[in-house]
C-alpha positions in Angstrom: 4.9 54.4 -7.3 8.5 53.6 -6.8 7.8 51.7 -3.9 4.9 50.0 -4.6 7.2 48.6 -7.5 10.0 47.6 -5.1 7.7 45.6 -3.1 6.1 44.1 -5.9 9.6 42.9 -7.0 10.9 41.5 -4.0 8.4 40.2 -2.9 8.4 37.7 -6.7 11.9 37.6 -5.7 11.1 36.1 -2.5 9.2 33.6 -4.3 11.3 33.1 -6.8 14.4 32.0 -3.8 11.7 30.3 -2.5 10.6 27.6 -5.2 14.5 27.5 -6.0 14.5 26.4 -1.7 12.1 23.4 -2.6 13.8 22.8 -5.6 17.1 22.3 -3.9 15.7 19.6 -1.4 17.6 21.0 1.7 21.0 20.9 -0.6 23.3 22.9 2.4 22.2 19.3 4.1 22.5 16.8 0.9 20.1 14.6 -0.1 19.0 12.0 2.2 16.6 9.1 1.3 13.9 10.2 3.7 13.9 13.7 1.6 13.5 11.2 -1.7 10.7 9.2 -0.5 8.8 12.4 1.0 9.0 13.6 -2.1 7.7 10.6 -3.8 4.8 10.2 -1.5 3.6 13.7 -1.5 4.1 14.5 -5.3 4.7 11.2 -7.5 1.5 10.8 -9.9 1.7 7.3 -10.6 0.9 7.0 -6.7 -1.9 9.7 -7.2 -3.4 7.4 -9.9 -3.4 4.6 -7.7 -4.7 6.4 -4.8 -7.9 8.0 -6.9 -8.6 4.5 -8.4 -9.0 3.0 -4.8 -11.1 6.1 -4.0 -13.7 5.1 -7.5 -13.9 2.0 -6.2 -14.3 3.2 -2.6 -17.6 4.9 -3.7 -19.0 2.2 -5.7 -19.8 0.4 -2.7 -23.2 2.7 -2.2 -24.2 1.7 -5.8 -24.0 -1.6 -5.7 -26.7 -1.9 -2.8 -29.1 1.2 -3.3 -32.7 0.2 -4.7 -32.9 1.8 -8.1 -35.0 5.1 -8.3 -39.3 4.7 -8.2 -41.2 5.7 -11.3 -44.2 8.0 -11.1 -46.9 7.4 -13.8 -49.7 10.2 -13.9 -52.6 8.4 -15.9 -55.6 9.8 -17.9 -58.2 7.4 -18.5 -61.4 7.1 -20.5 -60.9 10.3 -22.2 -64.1 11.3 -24.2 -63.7 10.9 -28.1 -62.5 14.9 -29.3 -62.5 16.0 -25.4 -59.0 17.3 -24.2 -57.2 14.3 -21.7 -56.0 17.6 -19.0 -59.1 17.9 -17.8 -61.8 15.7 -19.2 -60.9 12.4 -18.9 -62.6 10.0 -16.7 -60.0 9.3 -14.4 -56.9 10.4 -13.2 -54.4 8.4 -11.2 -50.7 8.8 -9.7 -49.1 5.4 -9.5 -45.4 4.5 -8.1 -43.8 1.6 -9.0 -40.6 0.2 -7.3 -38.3 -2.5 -8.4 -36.7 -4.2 -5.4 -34.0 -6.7 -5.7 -34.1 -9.7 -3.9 -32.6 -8.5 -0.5 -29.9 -11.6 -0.4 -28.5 -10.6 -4.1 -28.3 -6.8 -2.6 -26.3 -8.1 0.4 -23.8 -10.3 -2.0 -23.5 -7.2 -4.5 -22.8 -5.3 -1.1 -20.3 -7.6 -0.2 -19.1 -8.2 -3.6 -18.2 -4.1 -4.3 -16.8 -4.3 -0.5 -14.2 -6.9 -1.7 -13.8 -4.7 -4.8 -12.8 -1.6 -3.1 -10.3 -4.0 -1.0 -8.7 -5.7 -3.9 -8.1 -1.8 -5.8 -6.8 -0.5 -1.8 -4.2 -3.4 -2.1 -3.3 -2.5 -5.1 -2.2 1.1 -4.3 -0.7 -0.3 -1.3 1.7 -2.9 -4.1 2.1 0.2 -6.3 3.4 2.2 -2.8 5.7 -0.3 -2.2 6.7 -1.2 -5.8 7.6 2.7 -6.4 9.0 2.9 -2.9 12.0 0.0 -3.6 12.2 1.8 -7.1 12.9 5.4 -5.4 15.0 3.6 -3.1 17.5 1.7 -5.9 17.6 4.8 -8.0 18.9 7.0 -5.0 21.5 4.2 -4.5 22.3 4.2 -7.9 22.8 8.3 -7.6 24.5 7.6 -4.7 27.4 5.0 -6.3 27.9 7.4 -9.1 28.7 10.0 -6.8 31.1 8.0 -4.8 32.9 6.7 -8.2 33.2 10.5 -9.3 34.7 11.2 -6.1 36.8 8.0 -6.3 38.1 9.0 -10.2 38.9 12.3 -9.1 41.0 11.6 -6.2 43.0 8.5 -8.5 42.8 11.2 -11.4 44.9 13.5 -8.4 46.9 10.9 -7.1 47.9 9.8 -11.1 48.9 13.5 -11.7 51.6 13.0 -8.8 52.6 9.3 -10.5 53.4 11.5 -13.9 55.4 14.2 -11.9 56.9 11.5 -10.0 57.9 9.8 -13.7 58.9 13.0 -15.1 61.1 14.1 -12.7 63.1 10.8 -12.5 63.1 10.5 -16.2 64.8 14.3 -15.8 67.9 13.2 -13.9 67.9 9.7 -15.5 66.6 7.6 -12.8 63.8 6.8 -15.4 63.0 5.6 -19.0 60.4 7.8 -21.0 58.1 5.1 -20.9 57.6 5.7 -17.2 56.0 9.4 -17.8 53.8 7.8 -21.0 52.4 5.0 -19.7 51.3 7.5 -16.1 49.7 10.0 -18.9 47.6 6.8 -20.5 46.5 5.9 -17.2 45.5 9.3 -16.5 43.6 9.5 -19.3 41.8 6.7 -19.1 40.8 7.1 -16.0 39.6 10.5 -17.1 37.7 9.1 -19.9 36.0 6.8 -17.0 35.3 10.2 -15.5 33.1 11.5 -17.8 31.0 8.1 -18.1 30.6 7.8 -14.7 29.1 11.6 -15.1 27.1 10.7 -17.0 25.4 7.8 -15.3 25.0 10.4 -12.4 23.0 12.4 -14.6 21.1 10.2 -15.5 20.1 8.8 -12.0 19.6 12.5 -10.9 16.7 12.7 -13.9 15.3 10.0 -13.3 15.0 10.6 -9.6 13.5 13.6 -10.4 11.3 12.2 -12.3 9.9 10.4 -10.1 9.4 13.0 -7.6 7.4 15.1 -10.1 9.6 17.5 -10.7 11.7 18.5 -14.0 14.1 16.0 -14.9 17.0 19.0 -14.8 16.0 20.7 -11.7 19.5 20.5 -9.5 19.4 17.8 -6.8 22.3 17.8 -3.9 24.4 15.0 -3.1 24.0 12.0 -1.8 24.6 11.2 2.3 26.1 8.7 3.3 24.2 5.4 3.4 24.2 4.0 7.0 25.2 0.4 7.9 22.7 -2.1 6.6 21.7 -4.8 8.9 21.0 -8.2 8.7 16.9 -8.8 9.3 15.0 -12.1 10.4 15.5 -15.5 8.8 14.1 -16.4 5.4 11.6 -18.6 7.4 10.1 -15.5 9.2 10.1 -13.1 5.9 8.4 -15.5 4.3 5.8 -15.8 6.8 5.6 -12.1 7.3 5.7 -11.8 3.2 2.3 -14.6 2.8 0.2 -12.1 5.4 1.1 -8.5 4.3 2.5 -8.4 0.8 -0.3 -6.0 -1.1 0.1 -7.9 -4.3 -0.7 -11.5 -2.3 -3.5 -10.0 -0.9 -5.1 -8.6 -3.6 -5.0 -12.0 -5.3 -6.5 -13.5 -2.2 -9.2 -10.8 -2.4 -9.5 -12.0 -6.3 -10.7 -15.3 -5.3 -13.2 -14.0 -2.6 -14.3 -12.5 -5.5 -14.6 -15.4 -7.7 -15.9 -17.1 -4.9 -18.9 -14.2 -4.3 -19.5 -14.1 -8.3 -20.4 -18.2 -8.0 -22.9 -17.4 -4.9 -24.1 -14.4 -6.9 -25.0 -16.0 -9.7 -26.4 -19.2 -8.3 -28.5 -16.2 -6.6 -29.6 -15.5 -10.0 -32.7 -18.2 -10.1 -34.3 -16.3 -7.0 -36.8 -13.9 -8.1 -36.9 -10.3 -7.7 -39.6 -8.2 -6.6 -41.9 -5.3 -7.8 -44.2 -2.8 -5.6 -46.6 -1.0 -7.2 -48.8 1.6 -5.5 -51.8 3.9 -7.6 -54.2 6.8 -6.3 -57.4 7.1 -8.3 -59.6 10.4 -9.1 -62.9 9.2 -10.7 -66.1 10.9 -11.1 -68.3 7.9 -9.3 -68.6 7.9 -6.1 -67.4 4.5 -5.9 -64.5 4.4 -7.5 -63.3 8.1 -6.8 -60.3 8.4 -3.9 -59.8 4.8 -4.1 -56.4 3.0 -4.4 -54.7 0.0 -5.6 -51.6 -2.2 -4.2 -49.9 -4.7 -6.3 -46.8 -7.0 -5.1 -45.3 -8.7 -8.3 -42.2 -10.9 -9.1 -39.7 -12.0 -11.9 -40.2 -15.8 -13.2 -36.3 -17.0 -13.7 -38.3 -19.0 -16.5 -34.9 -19.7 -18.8 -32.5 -21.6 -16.6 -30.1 -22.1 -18.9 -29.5 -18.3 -18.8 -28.3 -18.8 -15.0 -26.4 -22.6 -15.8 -24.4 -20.3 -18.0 -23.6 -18.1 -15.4 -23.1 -20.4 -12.7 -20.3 -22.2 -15.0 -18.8 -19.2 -16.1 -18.2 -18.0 -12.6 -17.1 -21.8 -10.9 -14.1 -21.3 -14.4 -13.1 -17.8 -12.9 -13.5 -19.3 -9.2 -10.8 -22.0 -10.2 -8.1 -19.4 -11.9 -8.0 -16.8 -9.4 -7.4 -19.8 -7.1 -4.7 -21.3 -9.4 -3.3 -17.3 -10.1 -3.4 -17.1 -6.1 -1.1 -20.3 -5.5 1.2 -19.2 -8.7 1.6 -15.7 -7.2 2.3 -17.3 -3.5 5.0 -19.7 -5.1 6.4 -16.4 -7.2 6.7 -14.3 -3.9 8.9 -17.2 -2.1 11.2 -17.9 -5.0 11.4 -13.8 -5.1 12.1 -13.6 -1.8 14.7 -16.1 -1.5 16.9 -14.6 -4.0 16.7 -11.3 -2.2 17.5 -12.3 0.9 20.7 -14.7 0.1 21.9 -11.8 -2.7 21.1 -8.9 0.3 23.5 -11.5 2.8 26.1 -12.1 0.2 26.2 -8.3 -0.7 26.5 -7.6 3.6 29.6 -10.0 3.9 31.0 -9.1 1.3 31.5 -5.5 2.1 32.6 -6.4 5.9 35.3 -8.3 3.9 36.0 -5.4 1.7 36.0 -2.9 4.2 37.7 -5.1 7.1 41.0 -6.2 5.1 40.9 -6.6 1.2 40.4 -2.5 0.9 43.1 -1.9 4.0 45.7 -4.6 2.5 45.1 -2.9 -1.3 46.3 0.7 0.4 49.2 -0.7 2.1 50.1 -2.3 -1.4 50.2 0.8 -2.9 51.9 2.9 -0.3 54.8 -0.1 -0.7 54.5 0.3 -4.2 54.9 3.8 -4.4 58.2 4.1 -1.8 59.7 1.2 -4.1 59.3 3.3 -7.1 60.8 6.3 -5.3 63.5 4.0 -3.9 64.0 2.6 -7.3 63.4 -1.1 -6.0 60.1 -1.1 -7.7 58.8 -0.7 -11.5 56.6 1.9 -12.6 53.9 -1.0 -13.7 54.0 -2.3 -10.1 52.6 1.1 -9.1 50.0 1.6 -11.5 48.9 -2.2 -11.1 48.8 -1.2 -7.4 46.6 1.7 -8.6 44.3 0.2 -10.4 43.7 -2.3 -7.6 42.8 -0.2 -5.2 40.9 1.9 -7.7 38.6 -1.3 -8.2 38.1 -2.8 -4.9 36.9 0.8 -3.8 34.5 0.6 -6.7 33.7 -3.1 -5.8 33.4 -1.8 -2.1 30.5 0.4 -3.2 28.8 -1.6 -5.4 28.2 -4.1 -2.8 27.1 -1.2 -0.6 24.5 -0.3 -3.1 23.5 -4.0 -4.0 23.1 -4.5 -0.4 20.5 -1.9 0.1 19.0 -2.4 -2.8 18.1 -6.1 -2.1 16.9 -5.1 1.2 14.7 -2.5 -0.4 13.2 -5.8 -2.2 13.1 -7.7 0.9 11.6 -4.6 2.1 8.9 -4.5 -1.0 8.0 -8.5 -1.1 7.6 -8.2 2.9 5.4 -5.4 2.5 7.1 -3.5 4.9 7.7 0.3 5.0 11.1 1.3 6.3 
């Protein structure tokens, strides 16, 4: 009994290290956005929503073409006055009736529930892309507060050695009192910044769990380092690749094949449709007995201003999904532009930062700090050097994240998956 209970138990212990395994998302490796944006794909349920609501549609095709079901009428006829209708009446017939639409209406409804399923497929793919740029900007965000945490804690280290530095000359007299003050007031400041900036990381980390469907306080590791972002092809070419393969584009373009198969369908409307009717007789003369009848019938589009109504009302909703079509063209290039000359700017600017402005801040405050120590230097000359450095390393990142992040959007309007 013992052991059966020891393998019970280790074996939910197993389990147990094994959920907290997937809940860690490789954490002895960090967090990469690949791992992010598996994990959006697999588990995220706005995606799932979007992917079920292209499968409806998907299976409405069938529906829209499929002749409606026959009837079956079992007759009794000329049933005796007080005589039961089962088995005395004078004749008893199986007829099937079967409405058929006219063939040309079934083929535009076809085509019609065809352009349908497209325009809800296109949407997933918009909502794919749309929560792909959005995984993408929060995992940069996570990713710049972890860099200004790590950036706060080494200037919260490096003020620690300003105050002992301003302590010990204030000691021997090398120093005024002020020195040692004004190094604790930076310190905690900057530790004040700390705690904000630990906060934001929080944050980012619950919402990215969020939207990978897990619990918003389930651990997450941190961030690797983003590779070098590369300029792509020239606004001229985005745009061009943006007009044939954005989603959202393409589902309005499907919108006003839809429009356009709504007019047709309705001016469709004044062609009749069709009825088949088919009866069996059993009848006690001879004559009549064993026989069967045959009847082709069809509908009399009698009221025409029914279908004028319908033909208007579809040629209205033909002319806005063309006029929603150009607006949303126009939107996607004005979009576009802005992401590409902000996702540019963002790329120069951190070859500037990282090629001289950050290099030249460092070598200002390794001057600042021997001046200090040399006494040729005042204490606010080394914590203005400080702070410098302190915010073009935060600058630095910022533009690393705005970077990415605009060419997540390029990325997103493009319709491309990177």
């Amino acid at each position: 009994m013992k052991t059966v209970i020891t393998v019970i138990i280790s074996f939910l212990v197993g389990c147990a290290a094994g959920d907290a395994q997937g809940q860690t998302l490789k954490a002895a490796a960090g967090l990469s956005l690949a791992d992010v944006l598996s994990e959006v794909h697999e588990k995220n349920p706005d995606l799932k929503a979007a992917k079920a609501v292209s499968e409806v549609y998907k299976n409405r095709i069938k529906q829209a073409y499929i002749l409606k079901d026959p009837v079956i009428e079992f007759e009794r006829m000329y049933t005796p006055s007080g005589k039961s209708f089962l088995d005395k009446a004078g004749e008893r017939n199986i007829a099937i009736t079967q409405e058929i639409d006219n063939p040309y209406k079934l083929l535009l409804r076809k085509n019609a529930a065809k352009d349908e399923n497209a325009f809800y497929s296109a949407l997933y793919e918009a909502k794919e892309r749309e929560l792909i740029a959005k995984a993408k900007a929060l995992f940069y965000e996570y990713y710049m507060a972890s860099k200004a945490e790590l950036i706060y804690n080494e200037t919260v280290d490096l003020l620690r050695g300003f105050s002992k530095i301003a302590e010990a000359k204030y000691s021997v007299g090398k120093a005024s009192q002020s020195d040692a003050i004004k190094a604790q007031v930076e310190l905690s400041r900057t530790l004040n910044m700390l705690v904000t900036v630990k906060q934001e990381k929080e944050t980012a980390k619950a919402m990215l769990n969020a939207l990978m469907d897990r619990d918003t306080l389930s651990p997450l590791p941190e961030p690797v380092e983003l590779a070098p972002s590369q300029a792509g092809a020239d606004y001229e070419k985005l745009r061009a690749t943006a007009f044939a393969s954005n989603p959202g584009l393409k589902a309005y373009s499907i919108k006003t094949a839809q429009a356009e198969r709504r007019l047709s369908l309705s001016k469709a409307e004044y062609l009749p449709d069709f009825m088949l009717l088919y009866r069996k007789r059993k009848a006690p003369g001879s004559e009549m007995n064993n026989t069967y009848d045959l009847a082709l019938g069809l509908t009399v589009p009698l009221w025409f201003s029914k279908q004028k109504a319908m033909v208007q009302e579809a040629g209205a909703e033909k002319e806005m999904a063309h006029a929603e079509y150009r607006a949303a063209r126009n939107e996607l290039a004005s979009d576009l532009r802005e992401a590409d000359i902000k996702a540019r700017s963002s790329m120069r600017l951190v070859d500037l930062y990282s090629g001289s402005v950050i290099p030249q801040a460092e070598e200002a405050l390794k001057i600042a700090q021997s001046g200090y120590q040399a006494e040729k230097a005042d204490f606010m000359d080394l914590l203005d050097a400080q702070r410098t450095l302190l915010d073009f390393r935060m600058d630095y990142y910022r533009y690393i994240v705005d970077c990415h992040t605009w060419l997540a959007r390029v990325e997103q309007l493009t319709g491309e998956i990177k």
